[in-house]
Each structure stands twice: as C-alpha cells, then as structure tokens.
C-alpha positions in Angstrom: 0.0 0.0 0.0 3.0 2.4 0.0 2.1 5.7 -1.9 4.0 6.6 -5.0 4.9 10.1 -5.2 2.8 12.4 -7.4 -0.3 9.8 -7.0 -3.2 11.3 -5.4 -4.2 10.6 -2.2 -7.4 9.0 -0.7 -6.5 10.2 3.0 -9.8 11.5 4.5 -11.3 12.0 8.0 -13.7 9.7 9.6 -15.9 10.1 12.9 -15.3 7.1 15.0 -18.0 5.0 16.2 -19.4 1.5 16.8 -18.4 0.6 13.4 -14.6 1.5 14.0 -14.0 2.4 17.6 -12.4 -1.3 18.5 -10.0 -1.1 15.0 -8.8 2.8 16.4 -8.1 1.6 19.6 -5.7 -1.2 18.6 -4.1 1.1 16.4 -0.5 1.8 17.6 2.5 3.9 17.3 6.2 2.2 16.8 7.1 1.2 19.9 9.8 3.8 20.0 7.0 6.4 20.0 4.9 5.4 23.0 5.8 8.2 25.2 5.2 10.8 22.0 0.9 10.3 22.1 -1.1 9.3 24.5 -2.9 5.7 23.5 -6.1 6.2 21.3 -8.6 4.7 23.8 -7.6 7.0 26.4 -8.4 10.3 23.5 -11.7 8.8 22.7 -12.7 8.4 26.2 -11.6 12.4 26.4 -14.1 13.3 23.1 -16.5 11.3 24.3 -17.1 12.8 28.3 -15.6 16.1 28.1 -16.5 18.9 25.4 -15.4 21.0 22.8 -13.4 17.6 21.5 -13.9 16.1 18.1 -11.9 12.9 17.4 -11.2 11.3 13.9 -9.9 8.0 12.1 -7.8 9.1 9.7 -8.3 6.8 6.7 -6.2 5.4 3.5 -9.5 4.7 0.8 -11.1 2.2 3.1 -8.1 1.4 5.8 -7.8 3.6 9.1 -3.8 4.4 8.8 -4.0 6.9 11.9 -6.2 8.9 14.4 -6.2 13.2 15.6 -8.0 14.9 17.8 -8.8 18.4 18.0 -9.5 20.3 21.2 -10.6 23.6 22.4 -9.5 25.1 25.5 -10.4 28.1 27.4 -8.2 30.5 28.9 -6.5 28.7 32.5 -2.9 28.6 34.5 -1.4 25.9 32.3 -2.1 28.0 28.7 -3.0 31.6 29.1 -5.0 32.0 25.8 -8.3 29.7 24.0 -7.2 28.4 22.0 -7.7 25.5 19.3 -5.4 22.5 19.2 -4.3 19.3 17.6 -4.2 17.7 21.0 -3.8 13.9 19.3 -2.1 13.1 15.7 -0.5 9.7 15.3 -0.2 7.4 12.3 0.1 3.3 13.1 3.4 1.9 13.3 2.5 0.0 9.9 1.2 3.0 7.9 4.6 5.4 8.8 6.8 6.9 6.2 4.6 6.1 3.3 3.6 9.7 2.9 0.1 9.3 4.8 1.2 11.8 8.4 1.7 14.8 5.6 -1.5 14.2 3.7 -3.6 13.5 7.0 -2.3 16.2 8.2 -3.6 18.4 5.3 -6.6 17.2 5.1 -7.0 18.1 9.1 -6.1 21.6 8.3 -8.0 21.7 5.6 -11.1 20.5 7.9 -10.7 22.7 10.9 -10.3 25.8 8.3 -13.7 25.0 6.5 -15.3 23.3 10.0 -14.2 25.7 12.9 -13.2 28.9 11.2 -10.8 29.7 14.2 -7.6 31.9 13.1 -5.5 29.7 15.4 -4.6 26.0 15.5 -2.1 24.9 17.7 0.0 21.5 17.7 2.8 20.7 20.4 5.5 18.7 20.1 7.6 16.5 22.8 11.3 17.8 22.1 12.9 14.3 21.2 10.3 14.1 18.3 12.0 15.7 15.6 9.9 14.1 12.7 6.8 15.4 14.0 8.0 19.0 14.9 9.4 18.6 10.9 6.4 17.8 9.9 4.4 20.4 11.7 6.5 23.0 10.3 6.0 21.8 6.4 2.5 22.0 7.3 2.7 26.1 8.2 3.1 25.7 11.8 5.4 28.0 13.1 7.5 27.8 16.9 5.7 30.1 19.2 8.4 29.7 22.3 6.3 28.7 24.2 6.4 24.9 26.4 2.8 23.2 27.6 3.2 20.3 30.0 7.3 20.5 28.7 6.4 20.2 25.3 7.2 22.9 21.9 4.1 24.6 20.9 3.4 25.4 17.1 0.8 27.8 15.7 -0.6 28.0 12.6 -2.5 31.2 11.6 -5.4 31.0 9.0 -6.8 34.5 7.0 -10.8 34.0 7.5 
C-alpha cells in the first residue's frame, strides 16, 4: 500500500463510532513512540465525556492508517489563551513513512479551516520528536516559544 509520489491521495477524516472504535483503539504507534501520544482509547474516552473535542480516524481509501484529535481550550494557569489544538495526531506503526502523516495532516487543516473557522490551531511537540516538529513546520506551523506540560508549541495562523 505504500504511496507513489505524485499519486493522489485517498486520505480522508472519519468520525469514530461503533463501526470503527475497536480497530482505532488497537491502532498503535512504533514502539519507540509510546511516550510521543497518548494511547487512542484514552483520546476517545476524552471526546467522548468532556467537550469541545472532536476525534477522527484518519483513513487510507477504506483502511484507518492513523487517528487526531482536535480540542478547544479556554483561557486557565497551564495555557493563558483559547485556543484550538491538535491535542492527538499519530499514524500506526504500519502505515509510517509512506507519505500518509503529511497528507492527513492536510486534510485536518484543511477540515478545521472550513469546519471551525478559528484563526488559530495549535499542535505541540515532545522535544525528542523531531519528525513530527518537521512535519508540523512543512505544514505552516510555526515555533511560538512557548512549552505546555514540557512540550514545543506550534501555531498555525489561518486568513478567515
């Protein structure tokens, strides 16, 4: 299933349910990236009882390759602005450096921009995951300086 370059993609969001929660769950990072995301079951548990979360499968034409999960926040002591985040974006261990993180991670944008409408989205990054923070920065997110919970923060700004 690896992706050839210059072939179009088939990445797209889906809302996770009874049909797909069990396959999203068991969907893993490579082990070396455990402590980089927190495990999916724990994210859905988050959009399920606590608001202003909206969790996706992020899927190859008709295989789930990854899961995100955006989050709002409100103003508090551990991040001084609301604010809009990409609090969960991992692809599984089998589906990694084929291509699919960089086209999920358009499509996301491209959802929240058409979806929220917010001028902000926000990502962190642990510091000893360089691919990711690489990534993010391809994708228009920009270092703001700032550390959440000892992590980099990124912003990307949108013109509504």
């Amino acid at each position: 299933m690896k992706l050839l370059r210059g072939e179009p993609t088939m990445i797209h969001l889906k809302e996770i349910d009874q049909s797909n929660y069990r396959a999203c769950i068991a969907l893993q990072p490579a082990a070396s990236q455990k402590d980089f995301v927190s495990p999916n079951w724990y994210s859905l548990l988050e959009s399920i009882f606590e608001e202003q979360r909206q969790a996706f499968a992020i899927y190859h034409e008709d295989v789930m390759v990854g899961f995100i999960l955006f989050s709002y926040y409100t103003a508090d002591e551990e991040y001084p602005k609301d604010s809009w985040w990409i609090e969960r974006f991992m692809i599984g261990q089998d589906f990694q450096q084929q291509g699919f993180g960089r086209q999920a991670m358009a499509v996301a944008i491209s959802w929240f921009n058409e979806q929220v409408q917010a001028q902000e989205l926000r990502i962190s990054s642990v510091f000893e995951n360089k691919i990711a923070e690489t990534l993010y920065e391809k994708m228009g997110f920009v270092k703001t300086g700032e550390q959440v919970n000892g992590e980099t923060v990124l912003l990307r700004k949108f013109d509504l």
